[in-house]
N, C-alpha and C positions, 0 to 999 in steps of 0.2 A: 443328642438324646441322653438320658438320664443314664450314667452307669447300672441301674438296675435292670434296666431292658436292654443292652447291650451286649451284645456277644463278641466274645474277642477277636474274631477273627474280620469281622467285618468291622469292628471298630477300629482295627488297625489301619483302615482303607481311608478313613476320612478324620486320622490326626494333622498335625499341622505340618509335623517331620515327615507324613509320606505326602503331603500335600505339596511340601517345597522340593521332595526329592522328585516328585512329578514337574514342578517347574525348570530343575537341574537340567532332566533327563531333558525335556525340549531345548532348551538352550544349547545345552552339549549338540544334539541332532544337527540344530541348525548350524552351527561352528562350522561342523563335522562335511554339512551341504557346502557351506557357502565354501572350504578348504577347495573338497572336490570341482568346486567351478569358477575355482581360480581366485577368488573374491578377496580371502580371507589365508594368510601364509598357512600350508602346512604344517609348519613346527610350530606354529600359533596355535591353532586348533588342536595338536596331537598334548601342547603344554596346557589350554583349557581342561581338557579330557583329564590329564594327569593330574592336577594340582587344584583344580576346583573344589572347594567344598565349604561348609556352613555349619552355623548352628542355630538352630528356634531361636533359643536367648539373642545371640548377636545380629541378629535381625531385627526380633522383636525390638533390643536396646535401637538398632539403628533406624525404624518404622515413628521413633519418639520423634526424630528431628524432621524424616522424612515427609512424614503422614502419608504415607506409599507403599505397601506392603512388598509390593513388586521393583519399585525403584529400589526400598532398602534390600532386597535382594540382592538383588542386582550388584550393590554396591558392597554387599557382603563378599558374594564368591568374587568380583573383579580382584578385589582387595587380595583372597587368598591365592591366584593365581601370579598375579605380580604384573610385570607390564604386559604382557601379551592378554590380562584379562580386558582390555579393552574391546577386545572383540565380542565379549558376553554381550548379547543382545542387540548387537550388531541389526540394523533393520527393521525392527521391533516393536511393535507395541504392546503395554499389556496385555489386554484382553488376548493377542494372539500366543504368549502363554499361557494366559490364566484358562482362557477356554477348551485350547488343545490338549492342557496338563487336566483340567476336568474330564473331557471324555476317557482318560485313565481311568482316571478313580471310580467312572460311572462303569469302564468298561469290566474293572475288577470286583464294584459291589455288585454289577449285572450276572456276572459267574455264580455268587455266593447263592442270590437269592434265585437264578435258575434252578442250581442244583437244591434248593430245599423245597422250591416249587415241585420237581421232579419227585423226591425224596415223599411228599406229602401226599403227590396222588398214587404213588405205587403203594402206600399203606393202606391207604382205601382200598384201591384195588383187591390188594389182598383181602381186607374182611371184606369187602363186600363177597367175594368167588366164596367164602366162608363160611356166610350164610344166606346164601343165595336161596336156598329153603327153611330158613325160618320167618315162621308166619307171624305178622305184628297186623294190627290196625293203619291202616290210612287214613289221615284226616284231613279236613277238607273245612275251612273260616275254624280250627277249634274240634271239631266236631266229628263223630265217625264216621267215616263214607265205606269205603271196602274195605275187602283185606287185600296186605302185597306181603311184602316178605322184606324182612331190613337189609339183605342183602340188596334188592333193586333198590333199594333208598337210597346206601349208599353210593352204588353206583350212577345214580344221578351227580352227586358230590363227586365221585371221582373224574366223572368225562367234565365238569364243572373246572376241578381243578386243573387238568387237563388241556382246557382254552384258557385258563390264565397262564399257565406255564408257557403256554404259545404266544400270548401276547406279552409277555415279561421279554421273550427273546428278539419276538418283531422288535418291540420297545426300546431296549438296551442296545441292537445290531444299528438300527437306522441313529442313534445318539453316538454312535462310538466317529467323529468324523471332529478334526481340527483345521483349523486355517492361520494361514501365516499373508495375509493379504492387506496389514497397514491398517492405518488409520481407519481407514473409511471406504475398506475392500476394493482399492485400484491395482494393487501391489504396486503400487509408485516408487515403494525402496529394492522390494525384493520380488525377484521374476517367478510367474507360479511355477517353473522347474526347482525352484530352492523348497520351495512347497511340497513338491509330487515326493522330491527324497527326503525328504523330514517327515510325512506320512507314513508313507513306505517302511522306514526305521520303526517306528514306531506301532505301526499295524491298524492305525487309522486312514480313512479317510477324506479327502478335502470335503468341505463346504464348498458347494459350484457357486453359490452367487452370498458372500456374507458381507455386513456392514462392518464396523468393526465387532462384533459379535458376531458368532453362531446361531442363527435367528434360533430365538426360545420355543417358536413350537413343537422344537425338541424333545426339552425338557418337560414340558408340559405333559409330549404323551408317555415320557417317562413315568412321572408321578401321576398320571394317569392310569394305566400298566398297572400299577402300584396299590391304587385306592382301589380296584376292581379286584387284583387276588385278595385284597384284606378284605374285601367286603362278599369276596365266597369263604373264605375263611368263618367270618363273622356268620352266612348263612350256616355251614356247620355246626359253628362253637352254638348260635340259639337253637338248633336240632338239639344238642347235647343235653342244654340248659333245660328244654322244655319236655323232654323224654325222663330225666332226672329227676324232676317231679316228684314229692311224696307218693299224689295220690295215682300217677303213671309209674315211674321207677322201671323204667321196662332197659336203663342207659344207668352208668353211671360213667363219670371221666376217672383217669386213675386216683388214687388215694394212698401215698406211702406208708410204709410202718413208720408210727413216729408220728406222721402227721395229723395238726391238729383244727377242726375243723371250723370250733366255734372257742373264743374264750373265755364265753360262760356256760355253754351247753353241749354238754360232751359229746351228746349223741352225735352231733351235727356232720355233715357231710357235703358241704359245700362244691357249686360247680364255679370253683373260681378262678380256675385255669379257662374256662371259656369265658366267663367273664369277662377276665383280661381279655381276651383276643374280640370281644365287642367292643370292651370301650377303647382302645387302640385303634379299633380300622373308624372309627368316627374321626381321630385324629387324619389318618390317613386321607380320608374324605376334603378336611380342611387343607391339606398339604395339596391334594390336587388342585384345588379353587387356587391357589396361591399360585400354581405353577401357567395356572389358564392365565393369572390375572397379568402376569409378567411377560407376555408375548409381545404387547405393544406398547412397544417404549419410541421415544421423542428419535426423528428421526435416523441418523446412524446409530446411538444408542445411546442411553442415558445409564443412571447405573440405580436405579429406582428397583432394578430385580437383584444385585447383589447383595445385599443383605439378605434380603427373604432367602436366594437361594444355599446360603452359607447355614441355614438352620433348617427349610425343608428338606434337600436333597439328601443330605446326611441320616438325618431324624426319620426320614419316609423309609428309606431303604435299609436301616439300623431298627427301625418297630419291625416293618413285616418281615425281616430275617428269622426275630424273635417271634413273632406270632408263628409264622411256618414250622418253626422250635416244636413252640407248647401242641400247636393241632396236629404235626404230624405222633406227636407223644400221647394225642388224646384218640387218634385214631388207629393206633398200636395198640393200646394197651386200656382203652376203655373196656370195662366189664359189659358183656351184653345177658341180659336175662328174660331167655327166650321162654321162661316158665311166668311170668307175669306179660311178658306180651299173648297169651294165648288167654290166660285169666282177663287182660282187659279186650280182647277179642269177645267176649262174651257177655261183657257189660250193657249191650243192647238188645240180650235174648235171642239175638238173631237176625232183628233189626237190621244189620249192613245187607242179608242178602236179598233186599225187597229188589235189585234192580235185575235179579236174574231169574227171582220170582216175575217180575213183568215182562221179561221177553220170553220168558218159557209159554204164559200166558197169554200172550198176543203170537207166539210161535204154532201155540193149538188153536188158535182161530178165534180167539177172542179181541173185540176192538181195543184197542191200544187206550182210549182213554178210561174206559169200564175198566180196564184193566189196572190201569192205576188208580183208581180209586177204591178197588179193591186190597191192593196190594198197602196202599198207604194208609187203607183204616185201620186195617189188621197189624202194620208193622211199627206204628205209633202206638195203638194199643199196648203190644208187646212190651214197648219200650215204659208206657204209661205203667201199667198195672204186671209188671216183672213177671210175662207170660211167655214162656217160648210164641215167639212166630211162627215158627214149622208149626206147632200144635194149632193154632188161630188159626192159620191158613189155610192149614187139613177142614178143620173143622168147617170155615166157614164154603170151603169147596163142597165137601159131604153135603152143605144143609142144600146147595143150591143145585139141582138136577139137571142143568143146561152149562153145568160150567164145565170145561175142557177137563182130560185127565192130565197130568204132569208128576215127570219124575222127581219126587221130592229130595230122596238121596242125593240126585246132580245138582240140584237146585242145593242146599246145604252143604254141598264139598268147599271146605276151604281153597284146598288144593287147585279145586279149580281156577283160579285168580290167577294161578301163575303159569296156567299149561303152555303161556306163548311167552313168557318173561324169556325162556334161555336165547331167543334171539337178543335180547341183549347183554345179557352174557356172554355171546358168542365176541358178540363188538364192545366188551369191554375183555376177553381175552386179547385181543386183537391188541387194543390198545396198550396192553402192557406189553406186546412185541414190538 
């Protein structure tokens, strides 16, 4: 990923230095097994342990002749440990590093992005319980349906966030698992006891049946996982973008002192912190396809997915780290302006409350279809020729002496929309416990 989308913390998770100190750390493990089960001298393993060590550069230099990233490993620490590093990789094949040393890294950018998954819905949370009673417009293809209150809107978003955060953690738990089973998963060199306590050290694990890989539809539901919070993220960030609106403005995302919005138009106020987090989880989207596409490979395994995954797995879990960033930032500290959501509340005369006009109406004994076609000449009209509906609707009840009475006040209460909402309030309390 691009150092501008990168955060330091998770970027330190998928450098090359903690990439190979995750290759170390297994090797060391298995030394460490094969000492305890007799395999391997103990003063051989305890001088691995001690005197092993590497550098990026002198590997990289040594990967020129190798064309092996792993054998020049390999050939780096033996070198630095002296003759007992003979033992380095004792049994071994790549992938059964390279695989086991990834569920590290997947298992330490799985923490980052739980806890900002987490971090993201308890801001929701919060505004949503905030303004649980402020009244905005629902809309429905575009267009005005009822009223709700932006606090339930939110909290759609938050229990949203919610299942992703759940599925980030299914995702990352069932991926955290290595194997030390050979070539072509018989353990032909090393008995799966050298396996169980090389897990074990480590806090992984096994794979019950792998080829030489860790079958990929691991990874896949990883970046799976993955494309799914970015792309409730993304539902957000276009909530934000399309409430922000001139001719709505009822949202805005924060806005710095200092910051500037257009650079040629001062006025300007850009929503381009959501932006970004739309056109990122598009990214995200292509990083899953990638992850599906690498599940079948030739036989025991080909290496047709190691490339791909040396640039998605990094890159997927390095953007939505940052997108969780920007939206839980947009979901803090977005200005809400509950004084224009009540002015576009109004933009239809009255228009949104034709559906409580028609049960009130079919409530006092009038047939349901009469009934709407009462209610929707009058509530078009309204909308047509900028007439209150309450007034039209009085009106056209007064002219017709067989039409039911109805309480018109109840029938125009905002309020009323939300008289059952606190049940879910109740279970978005809930969720923040």
């Amino acid at each position: 990923m691009i150092p501008r989308y990168t955060r330091e913390r998770i970027g330190a998770v998928w450098t090359q230095r903690r990439k190979m100190e995750g290759w170390l750390e297994v090797e060391l493990a298995v030394t460490d097994a094969l000492a305890e089960e007799g395999i391997v001298p103990a003063e051989a393993a305890k001088a691995c342990r001690e005197r092993a060590s590497f550098t990026v550069e002198a590997v990289e230099e040594r990967e020129r002749t190798t064309n092996h990233d792993v054998a020049a490993f390999v050939d780096v620490v033996a070198a630095s440990i002296g003759e007992e590093g003979r033992w380095i990789h004792f049994g071994l094949t790549s992938s059964d590093v390279l695989d086991t040393a990834l569920a590290l890294q997947l298992v330490e950018a799985g923490g980052i992005l739980i806890e900002g998954a987490r971090a993201y819905r308890d801001a929701l949370i919060e505004r949503a319980l905030e303004h649980r009673d402020t009244i905005c417009i629902g809309r429905t293809h575009g267009i005005h349906a009822e009223p709700t209150s932006f606090g339930l809107r939110l909290a759609g978003f938050a229990f949203e966030a919610d299942r992703n955060l759940r599925r980030l953690e299914r995702a990352f738990e069932q991926a955290a698992v290595g194997k030390l089973s050979g070539a072509v998963g018989t353990y032909a060199t090393l008995p799966p006891r050298v396996e169980a306590r090389v897990m074990e050290r480590l806090g992984l694990r096994r794979e019950d049946a792998s080829t030489q890989i860790v079958p990929r539809d691991r990874h896949a539901e990883v970046l799976s996982a993955v494309a799914l919070a970015g792309a409730g993220l993304e539902r957000f960030a276009t909530e934000i973008r399309n409430l922000q609106r001139t001719e709505l403005r009822e949202v805005e995302e924060p806005f710095r002192a200092g910051q500037k919005g257009s650079s040629a138009m001062p006025h300007k106020r850009n929503p381009i912190t959501c932006e970004r987090i739309t056109g990122l989880a598009r990214v995200l989207r292509g990083y899953a396809q990638t992850g599906l596409e690498n599940v079948a490979l030739w036989h025991e395994r080909d290496i047709s997915h190691s490339g791909a995954e040396r640039v998605v797995l990094p890159d997927a879990t390095i953007a939505l780290d940052y997108m969780q960033h920007l939206a839980t930032r947009v979901a803090r500290d977005m200005v809400v302006h509950a004084d224009r959501m009540r002015e576009n509340l109004e933009l239809t005369y009255g228009a949104v409350f034709s559906q409580r006009a028609l049960t009130a109406l079919v409530n006092a004994g009038l047939v349901r279809d009469e009934a709407y076609r009462l209610v929707q000449r009058n509530a078009q009209q309204a909308w047509d020729t900028r007439t209150p509906f309450r007034e039209l609707l009085e009106r056209a009840l007064a002219e017709d002496p067989s039409a039911p009475q109805v309480d018109l006040d109840a029938i125009f209460d905002p309020s009323a929309y939300l008289a059952n909402a606190g049940e879910v309030f109740e279970r978005l309390e809930a969720l923040r416990g």
